[in-house]
C-alpha positions in Angstrom: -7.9 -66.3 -7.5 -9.4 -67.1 -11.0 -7.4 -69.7 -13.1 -4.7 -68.1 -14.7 -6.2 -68.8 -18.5 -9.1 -66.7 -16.9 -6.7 -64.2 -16.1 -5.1 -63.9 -18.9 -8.4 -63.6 -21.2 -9.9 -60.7 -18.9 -6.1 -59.3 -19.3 -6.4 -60.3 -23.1 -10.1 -58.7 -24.0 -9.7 -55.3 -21.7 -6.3 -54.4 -23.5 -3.7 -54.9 -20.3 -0.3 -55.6 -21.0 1.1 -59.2 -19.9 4.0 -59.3 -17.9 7.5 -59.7 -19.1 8.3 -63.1 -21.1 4.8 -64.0 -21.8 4.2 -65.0 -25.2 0.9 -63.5 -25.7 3.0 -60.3 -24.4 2.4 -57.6 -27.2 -0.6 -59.2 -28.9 -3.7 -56.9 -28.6 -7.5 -57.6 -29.1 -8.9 -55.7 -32.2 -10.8 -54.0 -32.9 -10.3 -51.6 -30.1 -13.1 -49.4 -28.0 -14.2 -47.6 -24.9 -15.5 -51.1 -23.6 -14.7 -54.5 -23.3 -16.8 -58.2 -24.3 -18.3 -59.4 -20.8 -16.7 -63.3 -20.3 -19.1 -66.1 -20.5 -18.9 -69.8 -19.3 -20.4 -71.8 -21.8 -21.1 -75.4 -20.8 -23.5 -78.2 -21.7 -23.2 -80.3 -18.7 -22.9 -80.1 -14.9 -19.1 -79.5 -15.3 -19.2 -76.4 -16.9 -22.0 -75.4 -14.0 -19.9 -75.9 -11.3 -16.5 -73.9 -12.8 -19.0 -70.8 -13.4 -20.5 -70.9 -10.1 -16.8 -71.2 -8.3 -15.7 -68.4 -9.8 -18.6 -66.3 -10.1 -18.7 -66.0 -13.6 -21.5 -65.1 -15.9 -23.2 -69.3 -17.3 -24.5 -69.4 -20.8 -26.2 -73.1 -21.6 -25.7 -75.1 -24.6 -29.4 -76.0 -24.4 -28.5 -76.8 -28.4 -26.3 -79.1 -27.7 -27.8 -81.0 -24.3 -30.8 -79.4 -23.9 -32.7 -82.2 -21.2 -29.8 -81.4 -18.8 -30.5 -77.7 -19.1 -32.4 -77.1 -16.0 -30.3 -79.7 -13.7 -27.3 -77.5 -14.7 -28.7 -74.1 -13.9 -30.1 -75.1 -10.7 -26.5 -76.5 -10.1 -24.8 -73.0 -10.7 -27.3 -71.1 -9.2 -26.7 -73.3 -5.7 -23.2 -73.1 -5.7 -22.6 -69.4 -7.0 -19.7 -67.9 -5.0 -19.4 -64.1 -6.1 -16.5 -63.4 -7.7 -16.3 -62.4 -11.6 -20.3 -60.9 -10.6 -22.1 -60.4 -7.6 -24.9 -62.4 -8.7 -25.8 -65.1 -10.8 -26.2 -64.3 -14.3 -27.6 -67.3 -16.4 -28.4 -67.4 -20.3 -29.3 -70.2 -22.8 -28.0 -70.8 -25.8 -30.6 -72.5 -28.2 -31.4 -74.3 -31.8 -34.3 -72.2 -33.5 -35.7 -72.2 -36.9 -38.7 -69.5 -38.0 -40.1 -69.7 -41.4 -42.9 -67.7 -43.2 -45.3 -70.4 -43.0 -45.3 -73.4 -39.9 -45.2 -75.9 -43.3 -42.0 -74.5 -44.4 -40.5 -74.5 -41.7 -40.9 -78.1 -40.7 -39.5 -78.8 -44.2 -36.4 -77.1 -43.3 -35.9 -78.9 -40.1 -35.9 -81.9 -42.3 -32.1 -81.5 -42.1 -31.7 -81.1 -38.7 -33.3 -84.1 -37.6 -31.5 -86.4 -40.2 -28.0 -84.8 -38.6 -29.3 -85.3 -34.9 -30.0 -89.1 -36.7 -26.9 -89.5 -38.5 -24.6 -88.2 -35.2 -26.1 -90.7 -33.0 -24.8 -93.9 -34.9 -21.6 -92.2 -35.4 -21.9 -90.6 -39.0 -21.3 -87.3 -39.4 -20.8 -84.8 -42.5 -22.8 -82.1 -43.9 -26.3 -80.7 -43.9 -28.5 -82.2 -46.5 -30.8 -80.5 -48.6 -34.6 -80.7 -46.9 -35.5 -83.6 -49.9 -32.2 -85.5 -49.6 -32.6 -86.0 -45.6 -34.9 -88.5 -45.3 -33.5 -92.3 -45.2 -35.2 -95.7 -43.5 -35.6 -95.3 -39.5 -35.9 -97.9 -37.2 -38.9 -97.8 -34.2 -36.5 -96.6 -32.0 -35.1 -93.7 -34.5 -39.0 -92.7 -35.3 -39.4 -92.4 -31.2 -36.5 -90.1 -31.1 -37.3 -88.2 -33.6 -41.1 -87.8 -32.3 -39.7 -86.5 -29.0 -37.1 -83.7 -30.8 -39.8 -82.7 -33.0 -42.0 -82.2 -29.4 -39.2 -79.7 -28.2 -38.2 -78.4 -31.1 -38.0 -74.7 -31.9 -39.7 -74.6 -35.2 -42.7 -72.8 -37.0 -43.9 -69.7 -37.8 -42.2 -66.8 -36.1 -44.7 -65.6 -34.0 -44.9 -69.9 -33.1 -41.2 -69.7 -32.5 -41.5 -66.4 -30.2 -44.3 -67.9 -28.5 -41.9 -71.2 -27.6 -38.8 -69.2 -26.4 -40.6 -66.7 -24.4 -42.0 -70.1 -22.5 -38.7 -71.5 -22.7 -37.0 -68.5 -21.0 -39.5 -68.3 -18.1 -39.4 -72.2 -17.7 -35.3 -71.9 -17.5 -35.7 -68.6 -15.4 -33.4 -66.4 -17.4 -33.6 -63.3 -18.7 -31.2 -63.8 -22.3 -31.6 -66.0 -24.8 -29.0 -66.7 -27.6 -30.2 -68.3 -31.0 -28.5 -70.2 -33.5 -29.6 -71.6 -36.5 -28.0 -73.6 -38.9 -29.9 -75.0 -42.2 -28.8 -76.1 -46.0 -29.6 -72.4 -47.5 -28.1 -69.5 -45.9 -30.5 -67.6 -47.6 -33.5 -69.9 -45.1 -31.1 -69.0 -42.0 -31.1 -65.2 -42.7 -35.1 -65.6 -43.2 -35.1 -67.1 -39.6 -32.9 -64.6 -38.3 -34.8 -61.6 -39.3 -38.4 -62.7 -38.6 -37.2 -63.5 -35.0 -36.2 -60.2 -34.7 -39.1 -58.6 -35.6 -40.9 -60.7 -32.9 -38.9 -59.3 -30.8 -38.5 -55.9 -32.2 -34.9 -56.1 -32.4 
């Protein structure tokens, strides 16, 4: 049996009525169609794995959130898949990506990312700076982080970008990947969105 919030959701999303004296009895999922959203498990660690292999649900990974314990994890649910939601396992990541019109640009962008990543590790959080707000003193240890998410990251030109996810997606042995991007200007994150697509012919 799948955990009753399971339940519930697949109840929820495919427009079945709950039983009597449940509260969400009477609530419907709009807008309506002929289909239904397919449920996900999305997880960043080993944890989240390991629930969507026992009951043979569908594993999306936050690579943008934990991305070194990406591959651990979908070894992990691959292993210990047990059909059940599907017959097989079906594995996507979930990743941080930035295109820009020129490589320069888009490293200027990122500027903003990496003072976030910097700001969250000592515990200080708020909003995305502009690109020539983010930089600040960094200590040897701070400069080697960064040097190491700057060597993974996601960033460049969009046929750069492309080139990174396609070997990404091979690497990780999955067939979808997700992308989210978050910068200062919406207007830059639109950009990003749309010349990805194009590489992609979306």
């Amino acid at each position: 049996m799948f955990p009753q919030q399971v339940m519930e959701l697949h109840a929820w999303v495919n427009g079945l009525e709950f039983p009597e004296g449940h509260p969400g009895r009477g609530v419907q999922a709009f807008p309506r169609a002929d289909t239904a959203p397919q449920l996900w498990m999305l997880g960043s660690s080993g944890y989240g794995a390991q629930l969507a292999a026992h009951f043979g649900m569908p594993y999306a990974f936050a690579h943008f959130i934990a991305d070194e314990a990406c591959e651990e994890a979908l070894a992990l649910y691959r292993h210990a898949f047990k059909p059940g939601w599907t017959a097989q396992p079906d594995a996507a990541i979930c990743v941080w990506a930035l295109a820009a019109d020129t490589e320069e640009e888009a490293w200027r962008l990122f500027a903003s990312r990496e003072r976030t990543r910097l700001d969250r590790n000592i515990g200080r959080f708020g909003p995305l700076l502009p690109p020539e707000q983010a930089e600040r003193p960094r200590s040897p240890q701070e400069e080697g982080y960064l040097a190491e998410m700057r060597r993974k990251a996601l960033v460049g030109s969009a046929p750069q970008v492309a080139d990174k996810l396609r070997a990404l997606a091979e690497e990780m042995q999955v067939e979808q990947v997700a992308v989210i991007t978050w910068t200062r200007d919406p207007q830059a994150q639109r950009r990003s969105y749309e010349l990805l697509a194009r590489e992609f012919a979306l």
